[in-house]
C-alpha positions in Angstrom: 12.8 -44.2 37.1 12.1 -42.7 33.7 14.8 -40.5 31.8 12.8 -37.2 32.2 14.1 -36.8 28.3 12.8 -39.3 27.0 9.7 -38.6 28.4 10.3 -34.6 27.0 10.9 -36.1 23.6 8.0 -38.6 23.7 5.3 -35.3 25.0 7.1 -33.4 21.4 7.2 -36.3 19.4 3.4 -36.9 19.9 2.8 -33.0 19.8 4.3 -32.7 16.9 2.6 -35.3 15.1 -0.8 -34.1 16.6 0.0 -30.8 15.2 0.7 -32.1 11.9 -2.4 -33.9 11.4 -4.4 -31.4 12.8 -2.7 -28.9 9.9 -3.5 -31.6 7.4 -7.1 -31.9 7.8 -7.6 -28.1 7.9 -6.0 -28.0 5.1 -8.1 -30.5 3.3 -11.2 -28.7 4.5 -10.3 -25.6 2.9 -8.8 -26.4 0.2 -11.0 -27.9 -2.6 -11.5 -30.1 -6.3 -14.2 -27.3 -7.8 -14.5 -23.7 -7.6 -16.9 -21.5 -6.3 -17.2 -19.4 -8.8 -16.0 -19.8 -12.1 -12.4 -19.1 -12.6 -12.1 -19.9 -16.5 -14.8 -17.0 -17.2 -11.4 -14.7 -16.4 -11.6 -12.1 -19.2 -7.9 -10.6 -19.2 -9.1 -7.6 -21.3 -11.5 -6.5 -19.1 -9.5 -6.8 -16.3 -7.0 -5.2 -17.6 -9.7 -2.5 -18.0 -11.0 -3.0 -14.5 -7.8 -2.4 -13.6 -7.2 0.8 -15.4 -10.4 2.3 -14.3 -10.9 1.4 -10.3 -9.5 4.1 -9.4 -12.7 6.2 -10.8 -15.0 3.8 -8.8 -13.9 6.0 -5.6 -16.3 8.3 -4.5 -15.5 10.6 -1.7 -16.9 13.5 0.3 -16.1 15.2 4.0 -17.8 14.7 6.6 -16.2 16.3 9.4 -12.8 17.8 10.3 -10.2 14.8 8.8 -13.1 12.4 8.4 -14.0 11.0 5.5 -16.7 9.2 3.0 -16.3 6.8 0.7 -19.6 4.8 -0.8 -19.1 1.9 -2.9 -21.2 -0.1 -4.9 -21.0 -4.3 -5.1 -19.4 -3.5 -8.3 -16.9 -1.5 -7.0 -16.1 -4.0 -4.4 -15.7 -6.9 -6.7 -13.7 -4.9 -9.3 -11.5 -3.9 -6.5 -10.9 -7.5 -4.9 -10.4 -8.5 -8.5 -7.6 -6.0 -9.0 -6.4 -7.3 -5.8 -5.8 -10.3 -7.2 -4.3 -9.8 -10.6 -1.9 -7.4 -8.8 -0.6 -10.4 -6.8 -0.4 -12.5 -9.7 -3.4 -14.8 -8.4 -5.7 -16.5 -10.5 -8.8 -15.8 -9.0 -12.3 -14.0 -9.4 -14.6 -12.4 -6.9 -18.8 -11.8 -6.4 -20.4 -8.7 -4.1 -23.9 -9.3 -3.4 -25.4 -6.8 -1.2 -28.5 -6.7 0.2 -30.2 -4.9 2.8 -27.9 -4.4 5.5 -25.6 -6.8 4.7 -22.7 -8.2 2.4 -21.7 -11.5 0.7 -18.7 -12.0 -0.8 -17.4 -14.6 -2.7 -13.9 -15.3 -3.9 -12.7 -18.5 -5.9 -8.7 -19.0 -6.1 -7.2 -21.4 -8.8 -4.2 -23.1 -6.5 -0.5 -23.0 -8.2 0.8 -25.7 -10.3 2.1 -27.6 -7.7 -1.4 -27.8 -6.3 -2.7 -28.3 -9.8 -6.8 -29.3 -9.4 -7.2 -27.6 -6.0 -9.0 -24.3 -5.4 -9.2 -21.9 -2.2 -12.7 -20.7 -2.2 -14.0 -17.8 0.8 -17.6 -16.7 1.3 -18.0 -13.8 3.6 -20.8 -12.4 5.1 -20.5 -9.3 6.8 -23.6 -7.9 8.7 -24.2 -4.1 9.7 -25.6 -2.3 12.7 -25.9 1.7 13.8 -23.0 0.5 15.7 -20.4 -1.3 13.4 -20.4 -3.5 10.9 -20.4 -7.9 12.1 -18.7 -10.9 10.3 -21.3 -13.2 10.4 -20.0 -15.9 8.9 -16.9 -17.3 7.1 -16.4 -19.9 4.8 -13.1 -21.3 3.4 -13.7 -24.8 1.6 -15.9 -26.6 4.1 -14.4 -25.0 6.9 -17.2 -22.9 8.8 -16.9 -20.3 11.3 -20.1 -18.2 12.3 -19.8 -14.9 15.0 -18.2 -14.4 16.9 -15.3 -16.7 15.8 -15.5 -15.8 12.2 -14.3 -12.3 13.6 -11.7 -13.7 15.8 -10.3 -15.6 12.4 -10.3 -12.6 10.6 -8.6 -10.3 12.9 -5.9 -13.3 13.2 -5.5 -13.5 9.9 -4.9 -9.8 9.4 -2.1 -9.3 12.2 -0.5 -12.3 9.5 2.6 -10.9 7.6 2.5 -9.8 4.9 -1.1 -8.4 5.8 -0.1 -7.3 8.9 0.9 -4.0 7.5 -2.4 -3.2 6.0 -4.1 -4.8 9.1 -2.0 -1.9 11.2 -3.4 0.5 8.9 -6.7 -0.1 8.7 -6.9 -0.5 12.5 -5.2 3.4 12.5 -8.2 4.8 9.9 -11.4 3.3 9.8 -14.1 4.2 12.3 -17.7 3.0 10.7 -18.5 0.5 8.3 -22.3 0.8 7.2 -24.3 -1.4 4.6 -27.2 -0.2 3.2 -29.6 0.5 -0.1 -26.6 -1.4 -2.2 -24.0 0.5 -1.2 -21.1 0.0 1.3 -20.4 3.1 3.4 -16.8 3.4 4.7 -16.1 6.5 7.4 -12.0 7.0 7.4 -10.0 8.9 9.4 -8.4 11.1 6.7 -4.7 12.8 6.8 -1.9 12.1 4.2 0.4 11.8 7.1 -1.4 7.8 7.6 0.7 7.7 4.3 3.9 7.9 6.1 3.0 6.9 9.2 6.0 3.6 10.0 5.0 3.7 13.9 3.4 0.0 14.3 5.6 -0.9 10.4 8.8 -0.5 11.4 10.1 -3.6 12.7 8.4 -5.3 9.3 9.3 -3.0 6.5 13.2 -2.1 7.6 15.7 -2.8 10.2 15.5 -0.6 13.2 19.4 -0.7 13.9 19.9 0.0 10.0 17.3 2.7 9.9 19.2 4.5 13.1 22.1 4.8 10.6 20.6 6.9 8.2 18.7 9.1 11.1 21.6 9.6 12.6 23.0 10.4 9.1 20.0 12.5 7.8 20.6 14.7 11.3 24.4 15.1 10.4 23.6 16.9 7.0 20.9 19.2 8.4 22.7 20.3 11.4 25.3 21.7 8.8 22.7 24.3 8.0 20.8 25.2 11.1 19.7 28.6 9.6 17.9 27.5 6.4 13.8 27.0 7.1 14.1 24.8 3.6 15.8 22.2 2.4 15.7 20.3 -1.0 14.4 17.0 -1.4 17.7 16.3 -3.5 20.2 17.9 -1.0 18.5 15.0 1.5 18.7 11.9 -1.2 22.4 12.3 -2.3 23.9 11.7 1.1 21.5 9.7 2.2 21.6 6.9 -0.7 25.6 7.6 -1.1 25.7 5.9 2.4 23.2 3.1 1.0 25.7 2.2 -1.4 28.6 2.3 0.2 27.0 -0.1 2.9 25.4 -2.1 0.5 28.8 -2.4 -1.5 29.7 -4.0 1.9 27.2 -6.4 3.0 25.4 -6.8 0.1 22.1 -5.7 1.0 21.3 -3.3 -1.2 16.8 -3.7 -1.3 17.5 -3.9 2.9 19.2 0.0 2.8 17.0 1.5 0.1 14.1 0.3 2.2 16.0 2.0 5.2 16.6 5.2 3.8 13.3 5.7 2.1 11.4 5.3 4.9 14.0 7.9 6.8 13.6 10.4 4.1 9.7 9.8 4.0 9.0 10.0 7.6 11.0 13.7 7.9 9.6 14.9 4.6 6.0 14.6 5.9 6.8 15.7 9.6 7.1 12.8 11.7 10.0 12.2 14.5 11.1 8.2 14.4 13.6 9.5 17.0 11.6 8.0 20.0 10.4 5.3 17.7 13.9 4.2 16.7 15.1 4.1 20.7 17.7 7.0 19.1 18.8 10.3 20.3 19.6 11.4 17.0 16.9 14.1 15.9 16.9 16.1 12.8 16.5 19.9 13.2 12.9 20.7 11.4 12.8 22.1 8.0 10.4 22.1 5.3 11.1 19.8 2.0 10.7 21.0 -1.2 10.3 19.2 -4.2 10.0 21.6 -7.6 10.2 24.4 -4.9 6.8 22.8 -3.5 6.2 21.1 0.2 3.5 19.3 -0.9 4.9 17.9 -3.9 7.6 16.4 -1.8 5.0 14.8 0.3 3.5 13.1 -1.9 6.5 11.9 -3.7 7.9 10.5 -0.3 4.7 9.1 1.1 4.1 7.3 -2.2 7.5 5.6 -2.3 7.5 4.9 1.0 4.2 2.7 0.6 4.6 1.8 -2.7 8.4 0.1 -1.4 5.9 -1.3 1.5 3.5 -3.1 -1.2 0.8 -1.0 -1.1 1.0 0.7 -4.4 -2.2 0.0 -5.3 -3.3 1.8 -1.8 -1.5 4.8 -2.9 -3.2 4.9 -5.9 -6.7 4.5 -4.5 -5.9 6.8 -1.9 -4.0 9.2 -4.0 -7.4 9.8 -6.6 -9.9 10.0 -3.9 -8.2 12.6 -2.0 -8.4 14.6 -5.2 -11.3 13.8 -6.0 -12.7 14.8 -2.6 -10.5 18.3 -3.1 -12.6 18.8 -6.4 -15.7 19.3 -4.1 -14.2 20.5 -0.9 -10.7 21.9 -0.8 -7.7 23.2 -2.9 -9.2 21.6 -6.1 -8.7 18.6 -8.3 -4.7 18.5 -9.0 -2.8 16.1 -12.1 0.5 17.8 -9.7 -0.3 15.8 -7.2 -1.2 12.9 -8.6 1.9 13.2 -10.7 4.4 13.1 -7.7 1.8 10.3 -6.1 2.8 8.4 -9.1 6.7 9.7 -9.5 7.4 8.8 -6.2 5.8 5.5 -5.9 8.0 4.0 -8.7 11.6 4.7 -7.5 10.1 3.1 -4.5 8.7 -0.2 -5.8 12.0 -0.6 -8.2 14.4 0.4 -4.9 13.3 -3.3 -3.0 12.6 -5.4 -6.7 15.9 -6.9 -7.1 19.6 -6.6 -5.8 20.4 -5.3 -8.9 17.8 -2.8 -9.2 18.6 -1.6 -5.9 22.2 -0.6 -6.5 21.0 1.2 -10.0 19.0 3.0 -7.7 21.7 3.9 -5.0 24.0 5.0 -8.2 21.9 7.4 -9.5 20.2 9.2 -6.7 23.8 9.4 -4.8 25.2 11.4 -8.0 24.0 14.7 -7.0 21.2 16.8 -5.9 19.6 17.2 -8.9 16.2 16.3 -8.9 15.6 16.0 -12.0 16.3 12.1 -12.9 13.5 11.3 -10.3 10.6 13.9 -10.7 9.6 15.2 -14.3 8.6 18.3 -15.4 5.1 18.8 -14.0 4.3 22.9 -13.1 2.5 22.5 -16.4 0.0 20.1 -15.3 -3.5 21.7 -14.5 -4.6 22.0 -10.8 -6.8 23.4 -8.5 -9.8 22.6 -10.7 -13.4 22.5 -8.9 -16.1 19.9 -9.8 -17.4 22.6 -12.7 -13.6 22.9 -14.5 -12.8 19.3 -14.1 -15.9 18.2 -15.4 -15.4 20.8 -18.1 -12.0 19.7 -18.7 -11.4 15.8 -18.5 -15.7 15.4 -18.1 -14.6 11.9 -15.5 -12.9 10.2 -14.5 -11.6 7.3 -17.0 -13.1 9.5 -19.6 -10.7 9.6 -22.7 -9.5 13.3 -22.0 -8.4 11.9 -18.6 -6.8 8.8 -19.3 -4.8 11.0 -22.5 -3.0 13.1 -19.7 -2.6 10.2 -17.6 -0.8 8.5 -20.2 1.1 11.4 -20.4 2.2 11.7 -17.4 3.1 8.0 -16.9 5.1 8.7 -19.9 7.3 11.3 -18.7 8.1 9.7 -15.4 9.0 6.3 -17.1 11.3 8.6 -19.6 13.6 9.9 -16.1 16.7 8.9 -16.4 16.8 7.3 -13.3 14.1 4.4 -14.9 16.2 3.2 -18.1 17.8 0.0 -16.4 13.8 -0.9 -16.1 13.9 -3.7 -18.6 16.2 -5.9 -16.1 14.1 -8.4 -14.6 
């Protein structure tokens, strides 16, 4: 008789090497000797511009209750996958075509070093109906796929980490996709809670166990006060990121507790209950936070850190603008305050998880006390509420120079905080 493990290890030995060739030739379909597109016609100053001025390609108007419009153009669209790329230090460049009801693009990627020569190149083609919008076909290299496959791929490739986040997201906030007349019609779900919304990110941004800590913490320090209907965003930091440290002085992950503790903060500040989430009884007593004696300054502070510590600062951003943008037409009016503590809060949270080092700097300062002023400048003198007549009176666009000045500005005075001058340790 056979050993029944040898036979085991002869089945994995030839699985195994199936799988590997199998992973070798789709690799060498994909991946290919010439570009697309061409990559050397990468003008750095204009995409430096590009980069600079996306945010003014947004257009957006209401539709409905918390529905929303955005309509892009193909330059909009290639500008933004563009950005996309330079933000993740990718050497790549990017072609929209639309026509009629549907969508081509085209995206050529120059390979690292180590793959010196070799170039990932994608064609897409996305089709629309009254219905929804169809993948038609997708190309990577000379690999293929036509619908309804090239959908399947697609979806697969979205539930990948690190996409997996922004796959969860979109999957939360888009409803209709339409293409039509050269423009690319987008019908989102709209509510700045999506911004802190952790319930499907969770288990891939932070530690479940670790973010039960600071629950259970952030629940201690409220229930001292059960009569207060506010609370200060700084009387919530110091204790929380005093307990970062201390842990982190401990195990030595300090980027794991900051990523813990923001999302905590985040979730409470814009009025969302992990406590069922977490698998914890521990359940903060509600209050309002403030943030320069504002609610809604502290959400967006929080909701930006939280999603700029999560890699989506270029989401925040983008999303940040078009809500006031939209507000300028239909709403409270156009507000630099909010896009100020959009912008405030998402660097503390992209330095937080950047480095070991960083991360402790972090803990050290916002665990000093509950002044807020080393994390949030002085910004009750920024002009808001502005409808499309003042705004345009004002600043005259987006991107125009009058804009960018006070954007500048701005930029400056939250990179001046005190809590940003250990920024030039790599």
């Amino acid at each position: 008789m056979s050993n029944p493990l040898r036979i085991l290890g002869l089945w994995l030995a030839v699985f195994l090497g199936a799988t590997m060739v199998l992973t070798l030739a789709v690799i060498a379909l994909i991946l290919q000797r010439q570009p697309l597109l061409s990559v050397e016609s990468i003008n750095p100053v204009k995409r430096h511009h590009e980069t600079e001025l996306i945010r003014g390609k947004l257009r957006s108007q209401a539709v409905a209750g918390l529905e929303k419009e955005f309509v892009l153009t193909a330059d909009d669209l290639r500008a933004a996958a563009e950005v996309a790329l330079s933000r993740k230090h990718l050497k790549g460049v990017a072609e929209v075509l639309i026509k009629g009801d549907q969508l081509d693009l085209q995206v050529s990627i120059r390979l690292p070093q180590h793959l010196s020569g070799l170039f990932l190149n994608i064609d897409l083609i996305v089709e629309s109906n009254p219905d929804k919008a169809i993948i038609r076909q997708l190309k990577m290299g000379d690999l293929s796929l036509h619908s309804p496959l090239a959908g399947l791929a697609v979806k697969g490739i979205m539930k990948l980490p690190p996409l997996g986040r922004y796959g969860h997201l979109l999957e939360k906030m888009l409803m209709r996709v339409q293409i039509a007349e050269e423009r690319v019609t987008i019908l989102l779900k709209w509510n700045r809670e999506f911004l802190a919304e952790l319930g499907g990110l969770l288990t891939e941004v932070a530690d479940r166990k670790r973010m039960i800590v600071y629950q259970e913490k952030l629940t201690d320090v409220l229930e001292a006060d059960k009569h207060s209907r506010f609370v200060r965003l700084g009387h919530l930091v110091k204790p929380l990121f005093a307990l970062a440290y201390e842990r982190s002085l401990s195990n030595q992950q300090a980027t794991e507790e900051n990523r813990a503790a923001l999302l905590v903060l985040s979730a409470y500040t814009n009025g969302k209950d992990l406590s069922s989430a977490l698998g914890t009884s521990a359940q903060p007593p509600r209050r309002s936070v403030l943030l320069n004696r504002r609610a809604d300054t502290a959400k967006h502070f929080m909701g930006a850190a939280a999603m700029a510590m999560s890699g989506q600062g270029t989401l925040v951003e983008m999303l940040g603008l078009a809500k006031e943008l939209h507000d300028t037409h239909d709403g409270s009016g156009f507000s630099f305050i909010d896009l100020a503590a959009d912008e405030a809060g998402a660097q503390p949270g992209k330095y937080a998880v950047r480095s070991s080092e960083m991360a402790f700097r972090i803990q050290e300062r916002l665990s000093q006390g509950f002044d807020e002023s080393p994390f949030i400048p002085t910004i009750d003198d920024l002009p808001e509420s502005m409808n499309a007549e003042e705004f345009a009176h004002r600043f005259k666009a987006i991107g125009s120079p009058e804009y960018e000045a006070l954007r500048r500005e701005i930029n400056a005075r939250i990179m001046a905080l005190p809590i940003f001058q250990f920024r030039k340790i790599q």
